[in-house]
Every structure is written in C-alpha cells, then in structure tokens.
N, C-alpha and C positions, 0 to 999 in steps of 0.2 A: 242512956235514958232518953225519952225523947225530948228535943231539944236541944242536946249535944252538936247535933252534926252542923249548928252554926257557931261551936266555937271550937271543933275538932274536922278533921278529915281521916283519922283514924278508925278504922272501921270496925264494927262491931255487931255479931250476928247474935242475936238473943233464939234462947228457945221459947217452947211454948208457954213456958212459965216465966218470962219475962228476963231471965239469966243470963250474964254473957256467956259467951261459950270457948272467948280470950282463954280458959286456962285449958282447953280439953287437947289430946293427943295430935295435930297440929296447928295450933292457934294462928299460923301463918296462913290458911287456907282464908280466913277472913278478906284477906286481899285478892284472893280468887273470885271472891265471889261478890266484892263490891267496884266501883267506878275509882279510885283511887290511880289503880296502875293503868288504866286506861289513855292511849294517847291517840294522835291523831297518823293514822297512817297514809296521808296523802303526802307525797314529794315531787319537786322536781328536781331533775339532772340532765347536764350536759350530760349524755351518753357516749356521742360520739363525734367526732370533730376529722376531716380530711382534706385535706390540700395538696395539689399536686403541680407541677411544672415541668412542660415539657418544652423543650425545643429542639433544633436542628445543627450541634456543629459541625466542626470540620470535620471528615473521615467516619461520620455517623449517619446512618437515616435518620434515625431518633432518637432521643435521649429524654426520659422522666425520672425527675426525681418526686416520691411520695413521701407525706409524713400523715399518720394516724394516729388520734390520742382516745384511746376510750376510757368511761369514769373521768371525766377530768375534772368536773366540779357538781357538787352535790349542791346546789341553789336554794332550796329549800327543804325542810326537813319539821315536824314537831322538836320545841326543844326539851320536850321529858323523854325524848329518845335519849339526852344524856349521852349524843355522840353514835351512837347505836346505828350504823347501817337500816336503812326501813325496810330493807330488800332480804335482810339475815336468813328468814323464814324457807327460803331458795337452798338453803346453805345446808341444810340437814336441819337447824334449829340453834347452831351456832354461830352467838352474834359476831361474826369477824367481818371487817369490811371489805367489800371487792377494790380488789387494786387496781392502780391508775395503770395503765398499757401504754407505750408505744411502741411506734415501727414508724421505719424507715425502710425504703424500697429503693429500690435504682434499677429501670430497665434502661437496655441498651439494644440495638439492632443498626449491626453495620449494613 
C-alpha cells in the first residue's frame, strides 16, 4: 500500500487494480524489477604487482630473478556484493572469484 516502503524494503508490484501481484506464478520477479538487489558496481583492485632483481655473479653474465602476483587484493568492493567477485559477469554469469596467480621466473645467460 502506499506508504509501505518506509517501513519495508520488500518489494511489491501492484496491478492496475491496486493488487499485489506477490502470489502470481513467479512472485520472485518482484525483485527483478525493483532497486532492492541493486548494488554498486564500482571496485578497486590490486591487479597486478612485479618485482624483479637482477645481477651479475660469478660464472654468469646475468642472472634475474622475477616474482608476479595477479588478483592479489580486491581493496574495494560494494558490501551487498556478499563477497561476490564484481568482475563474475566475465565468467559466463557464474559468481566464482578469479584467483590469486603467482610466478616465479629465473633467467640465466652464461
């Protein structure tokens, strides 16, 4: 009715005759079609982080060692994501989160 929705968030789509429409064949679309599930899709993240060290020993020209981390810290997120990857959408539509990566490298050149 109106004046609900300051003491509800529950949402509720009335027909033309004033009716809710909560009991019809999928009363879950309610939430489709109001601001409820709604979140903020803006994040930041670490993506990707490298560091590397080279130098010169004995019996070597060169020598590095590399290390790269990608995904390593998700910084900010909406929290009615409920943990949710914000990026899922990428993924086919399934919320799994992308994993943390690393590598390690070692070139050598005698």
């Amino acid at each position: 009715m109106p004046g609900d929705e300051s003491r509800t968030n529950v949402p509720s789509i009335l027909d033309k005759y004033g009716e809710s429409l909560l009991d019809g064949v999928y009363p879950y679309n309610n939430y489709n079609y109001s601001t409820v599930r709604v979140a903020d899709g803006s994040f930041v993240r670490l993506k990707q982080v490298s560091l590397t060290y080279g130098f010169k020993p004995k019996g070597f020209n060169n020598l590095s060692v590399s290390l790269v981390a990608n995904n390593l810290w998700l910084i900010y997120a909406d929290k009615r994501l409920n943990g949710q990857d914000p990026e899922f959408f990428n993924a086919g539509g399934v919320a799994l989160p992308i994993p943390r990566q690393f590598t390690l490298s070692v070139k050598a050149s005698l």
